[in-house]
Biopython code that builds the backbone (N, CA, C, O; Angstrom):
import numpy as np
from Bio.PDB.StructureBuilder import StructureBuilder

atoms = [
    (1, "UNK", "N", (109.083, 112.721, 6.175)),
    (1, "UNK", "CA", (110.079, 113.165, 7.137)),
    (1, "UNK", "C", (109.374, 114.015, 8.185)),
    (1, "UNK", "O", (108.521, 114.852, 7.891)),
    (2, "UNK", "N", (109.781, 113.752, 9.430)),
    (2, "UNK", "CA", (108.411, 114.392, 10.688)),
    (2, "UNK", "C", (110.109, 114.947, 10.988)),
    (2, "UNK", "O", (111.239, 114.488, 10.822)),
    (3, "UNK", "N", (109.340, 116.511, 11.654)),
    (3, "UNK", "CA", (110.246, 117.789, 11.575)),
    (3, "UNK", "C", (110.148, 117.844, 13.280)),
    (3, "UNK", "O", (109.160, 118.510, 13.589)),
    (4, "UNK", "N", (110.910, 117.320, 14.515)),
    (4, "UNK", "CA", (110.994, 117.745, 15.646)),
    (4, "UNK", "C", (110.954, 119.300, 16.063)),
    (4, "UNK", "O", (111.572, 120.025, 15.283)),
    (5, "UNK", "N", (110.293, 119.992, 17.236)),
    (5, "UNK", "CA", (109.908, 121.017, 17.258)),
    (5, "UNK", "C", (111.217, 121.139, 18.187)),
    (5, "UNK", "O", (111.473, 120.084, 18.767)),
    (6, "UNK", "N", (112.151, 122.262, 18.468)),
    (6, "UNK", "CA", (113.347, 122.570, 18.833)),
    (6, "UNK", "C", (112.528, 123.622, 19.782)),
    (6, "UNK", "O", (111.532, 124.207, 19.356)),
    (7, "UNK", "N", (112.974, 123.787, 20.942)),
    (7, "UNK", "CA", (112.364, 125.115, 22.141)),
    (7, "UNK", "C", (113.295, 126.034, 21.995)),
    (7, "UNK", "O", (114.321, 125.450, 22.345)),
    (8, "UNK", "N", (113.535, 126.947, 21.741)),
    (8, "UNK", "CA", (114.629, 128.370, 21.139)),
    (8, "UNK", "C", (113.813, 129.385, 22.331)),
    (8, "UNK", "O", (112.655, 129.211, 22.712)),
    (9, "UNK", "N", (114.680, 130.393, 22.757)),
    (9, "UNK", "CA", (114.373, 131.418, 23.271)),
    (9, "UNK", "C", (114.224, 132.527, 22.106)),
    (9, "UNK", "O", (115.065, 132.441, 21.212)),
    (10, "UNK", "N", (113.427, 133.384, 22.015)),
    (10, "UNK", "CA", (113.346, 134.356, 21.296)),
    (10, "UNK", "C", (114.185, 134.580, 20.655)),
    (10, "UNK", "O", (114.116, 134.467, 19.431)),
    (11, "UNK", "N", (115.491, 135.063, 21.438)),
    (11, "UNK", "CA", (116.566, 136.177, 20.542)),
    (11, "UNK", "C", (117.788, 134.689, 20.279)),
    (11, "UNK", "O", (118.787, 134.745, 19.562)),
    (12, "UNK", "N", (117.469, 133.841, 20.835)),
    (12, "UNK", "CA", (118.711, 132.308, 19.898)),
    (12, "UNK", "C", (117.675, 132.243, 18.705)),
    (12, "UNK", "O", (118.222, 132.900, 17.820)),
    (13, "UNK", "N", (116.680, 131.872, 18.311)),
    (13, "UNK", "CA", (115.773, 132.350, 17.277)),
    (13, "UNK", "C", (116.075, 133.640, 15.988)),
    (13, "UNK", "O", (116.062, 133.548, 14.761)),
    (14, "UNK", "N", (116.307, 134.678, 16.794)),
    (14, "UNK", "CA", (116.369, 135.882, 15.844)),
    (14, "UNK", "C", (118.272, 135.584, 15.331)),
    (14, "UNK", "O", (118.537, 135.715, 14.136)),
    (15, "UNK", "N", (119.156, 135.293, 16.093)),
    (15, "UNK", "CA", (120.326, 135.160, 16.221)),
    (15, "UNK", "C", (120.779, 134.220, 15.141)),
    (15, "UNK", "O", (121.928, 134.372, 14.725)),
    (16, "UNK", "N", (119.814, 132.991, 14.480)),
    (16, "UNK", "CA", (120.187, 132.144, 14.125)),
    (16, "UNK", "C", (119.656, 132.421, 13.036)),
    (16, "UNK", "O", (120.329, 132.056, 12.072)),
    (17, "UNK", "N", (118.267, 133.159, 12.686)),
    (17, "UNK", "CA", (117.840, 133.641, 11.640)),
    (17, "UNK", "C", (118.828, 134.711, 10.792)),
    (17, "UNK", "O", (119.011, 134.603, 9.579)),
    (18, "UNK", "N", (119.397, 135.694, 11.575)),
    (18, "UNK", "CA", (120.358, 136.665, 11.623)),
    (18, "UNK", "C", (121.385, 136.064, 10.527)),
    (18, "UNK", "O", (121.427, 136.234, 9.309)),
    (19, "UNK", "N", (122.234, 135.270, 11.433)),
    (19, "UNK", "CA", (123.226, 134.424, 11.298)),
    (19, "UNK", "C", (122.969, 133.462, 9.563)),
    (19, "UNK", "O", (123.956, 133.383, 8.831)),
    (20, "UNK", "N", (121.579, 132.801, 9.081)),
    (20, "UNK", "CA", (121.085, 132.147, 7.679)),
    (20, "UNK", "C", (121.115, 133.566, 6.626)),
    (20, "UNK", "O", (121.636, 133.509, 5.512)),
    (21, "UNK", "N", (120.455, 134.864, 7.190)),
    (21, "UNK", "CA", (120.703, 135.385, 5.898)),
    (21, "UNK", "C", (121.497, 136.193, 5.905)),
    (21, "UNK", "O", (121.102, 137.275, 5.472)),
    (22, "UNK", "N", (122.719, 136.140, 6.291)),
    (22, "UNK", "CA", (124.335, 136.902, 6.592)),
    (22, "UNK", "C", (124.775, 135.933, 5.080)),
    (22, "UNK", "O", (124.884, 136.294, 3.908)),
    (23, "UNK", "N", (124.955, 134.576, 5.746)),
    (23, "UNK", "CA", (125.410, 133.764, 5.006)),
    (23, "UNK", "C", (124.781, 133.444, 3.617)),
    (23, "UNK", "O", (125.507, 133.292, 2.635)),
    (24, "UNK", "N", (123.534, 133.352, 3.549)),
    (24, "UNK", "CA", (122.600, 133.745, 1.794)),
    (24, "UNK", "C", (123.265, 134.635, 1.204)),
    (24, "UNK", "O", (123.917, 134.370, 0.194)),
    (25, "UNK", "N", (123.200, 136.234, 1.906)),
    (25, "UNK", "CA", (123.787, 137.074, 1.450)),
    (25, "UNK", "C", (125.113, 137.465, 0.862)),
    (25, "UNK", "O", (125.393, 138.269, -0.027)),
    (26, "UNK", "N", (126.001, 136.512, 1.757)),
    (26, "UNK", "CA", (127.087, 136.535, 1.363)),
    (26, "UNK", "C", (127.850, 135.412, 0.578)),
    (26, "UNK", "O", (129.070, 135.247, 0.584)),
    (27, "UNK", "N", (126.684, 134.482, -0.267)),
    (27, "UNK", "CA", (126.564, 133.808, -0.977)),
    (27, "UNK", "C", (126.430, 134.225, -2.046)),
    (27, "UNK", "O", (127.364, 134.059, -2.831)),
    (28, "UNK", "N", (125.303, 134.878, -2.461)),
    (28, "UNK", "CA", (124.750, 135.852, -3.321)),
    (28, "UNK", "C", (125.973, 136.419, -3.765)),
    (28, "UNK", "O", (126.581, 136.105, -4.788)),
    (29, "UNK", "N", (126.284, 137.248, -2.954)),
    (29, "UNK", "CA", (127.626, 138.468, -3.152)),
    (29, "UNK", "C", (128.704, 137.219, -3.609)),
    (29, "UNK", "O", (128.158, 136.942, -4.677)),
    (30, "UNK", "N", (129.402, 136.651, -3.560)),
    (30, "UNK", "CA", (130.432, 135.809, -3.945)),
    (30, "UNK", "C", (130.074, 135.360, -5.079)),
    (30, "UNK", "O", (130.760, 135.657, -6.056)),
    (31, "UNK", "N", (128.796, 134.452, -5.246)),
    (31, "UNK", "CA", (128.401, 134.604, -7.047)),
    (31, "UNK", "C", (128.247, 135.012, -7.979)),
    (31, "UNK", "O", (128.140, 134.392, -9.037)),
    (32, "UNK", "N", (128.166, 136.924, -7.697)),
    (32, "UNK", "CA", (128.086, 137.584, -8.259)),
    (32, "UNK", "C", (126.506, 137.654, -9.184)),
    (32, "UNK", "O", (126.238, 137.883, -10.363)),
    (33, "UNK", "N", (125.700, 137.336, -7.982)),
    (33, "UNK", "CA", (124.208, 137.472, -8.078)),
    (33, "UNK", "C", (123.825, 138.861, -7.341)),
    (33, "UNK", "O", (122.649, 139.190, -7.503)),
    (34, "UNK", "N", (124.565, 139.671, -6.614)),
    (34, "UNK", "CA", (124.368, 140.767, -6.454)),
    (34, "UNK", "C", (125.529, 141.569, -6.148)),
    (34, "UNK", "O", (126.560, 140.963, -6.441)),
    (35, "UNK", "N", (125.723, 142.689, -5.674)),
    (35, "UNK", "CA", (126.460, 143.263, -5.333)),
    (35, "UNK", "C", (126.421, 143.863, -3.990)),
    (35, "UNK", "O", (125.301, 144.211, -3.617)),
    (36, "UNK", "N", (127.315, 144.040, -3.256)),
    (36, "UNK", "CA", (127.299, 144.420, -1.610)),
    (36, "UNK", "C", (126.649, 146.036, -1.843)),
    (36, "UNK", "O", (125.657, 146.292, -1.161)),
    (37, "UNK", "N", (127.034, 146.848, -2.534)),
    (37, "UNK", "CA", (126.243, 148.216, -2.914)),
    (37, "UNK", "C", (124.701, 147.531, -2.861)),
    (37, "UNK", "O", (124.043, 147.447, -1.824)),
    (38, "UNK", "N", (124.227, 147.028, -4.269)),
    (38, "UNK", "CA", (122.879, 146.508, -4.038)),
    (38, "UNK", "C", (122.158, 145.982, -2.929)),
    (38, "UNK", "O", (120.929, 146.007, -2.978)),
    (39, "UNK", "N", (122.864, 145.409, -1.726)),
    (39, "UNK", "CA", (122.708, 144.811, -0.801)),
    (39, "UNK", "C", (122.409, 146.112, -0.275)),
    (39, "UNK", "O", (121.241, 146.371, 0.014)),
    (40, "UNK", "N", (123.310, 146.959, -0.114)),
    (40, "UNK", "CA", (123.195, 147.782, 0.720)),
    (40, "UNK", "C", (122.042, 149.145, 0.352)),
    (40, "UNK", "O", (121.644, 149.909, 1.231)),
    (41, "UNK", "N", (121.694, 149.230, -0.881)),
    (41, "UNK", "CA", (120.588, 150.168, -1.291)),
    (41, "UNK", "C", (119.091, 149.444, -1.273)),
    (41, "UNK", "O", (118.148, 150.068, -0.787)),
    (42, "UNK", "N", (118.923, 148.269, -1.752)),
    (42, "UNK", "CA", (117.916, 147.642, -1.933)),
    (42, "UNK", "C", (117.058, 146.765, -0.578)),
    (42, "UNK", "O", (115.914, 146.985, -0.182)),
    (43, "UNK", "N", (117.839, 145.945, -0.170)),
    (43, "UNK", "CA", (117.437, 145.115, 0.928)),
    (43, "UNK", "C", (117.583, 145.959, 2.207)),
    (43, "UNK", "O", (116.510, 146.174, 2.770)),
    (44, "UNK", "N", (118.448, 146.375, 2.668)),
    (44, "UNK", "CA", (119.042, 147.089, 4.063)),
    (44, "UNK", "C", (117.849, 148.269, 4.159)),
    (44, "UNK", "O", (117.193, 148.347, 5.198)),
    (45, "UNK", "N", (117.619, 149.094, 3.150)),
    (45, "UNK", "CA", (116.691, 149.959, 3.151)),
    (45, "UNK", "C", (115.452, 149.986, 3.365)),
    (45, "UNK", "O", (114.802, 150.956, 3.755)),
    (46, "UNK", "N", (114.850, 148.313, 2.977)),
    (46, "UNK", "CA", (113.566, 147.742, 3.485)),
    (46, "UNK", "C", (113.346, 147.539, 5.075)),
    (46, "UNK", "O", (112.218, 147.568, 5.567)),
    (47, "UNK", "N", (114.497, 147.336, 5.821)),
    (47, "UNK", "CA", (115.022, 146.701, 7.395)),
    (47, "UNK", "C", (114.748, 148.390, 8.508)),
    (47, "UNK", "O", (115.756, 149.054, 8.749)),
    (48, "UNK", "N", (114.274, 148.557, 8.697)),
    (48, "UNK", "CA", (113.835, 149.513, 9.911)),
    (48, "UNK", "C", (113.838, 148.777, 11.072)),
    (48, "UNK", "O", (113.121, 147.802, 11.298)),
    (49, "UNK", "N", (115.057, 149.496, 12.159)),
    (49, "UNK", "CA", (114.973, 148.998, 13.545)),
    (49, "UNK", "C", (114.844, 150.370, 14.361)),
    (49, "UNK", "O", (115.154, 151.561, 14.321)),
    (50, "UNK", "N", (114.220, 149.469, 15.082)),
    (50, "UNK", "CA", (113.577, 151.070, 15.909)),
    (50, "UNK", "C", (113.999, 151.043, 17.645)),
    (50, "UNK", "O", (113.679, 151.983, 18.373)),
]
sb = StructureBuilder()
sb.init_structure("model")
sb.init_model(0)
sb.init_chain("A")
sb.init_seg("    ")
for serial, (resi, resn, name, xyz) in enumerate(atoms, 1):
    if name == "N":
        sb.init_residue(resn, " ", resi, " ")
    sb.init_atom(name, np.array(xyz, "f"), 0.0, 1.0, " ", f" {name:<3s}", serial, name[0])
structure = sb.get_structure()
């Protein structure tokens, strides 16, 4: 399977990345593979925006 290269501007890029792990996450959380607390102590805490 040959993977076409798509031209994205930077931030439709970050937006869409954004947008995949919203939805993981809130996958996760509905399965009860984590918890939105855990989400919010563990992962969020790694994320520094400056």
């Amino acid at each position: 399977m040959k993977k076409s290269k798509v031209d994205r501007e930077p931030t439709e890029e970050i937006d869409l990345l954004d947008d995949m792990l919203s939805s993981l996450v809130d996958l996760l959380i509905e399965k009860g593979v984590i918890t939105e607390e855990e989400y919010e102590k563990r992962i969020k805490q790694r994320v520094k925006i400056k």
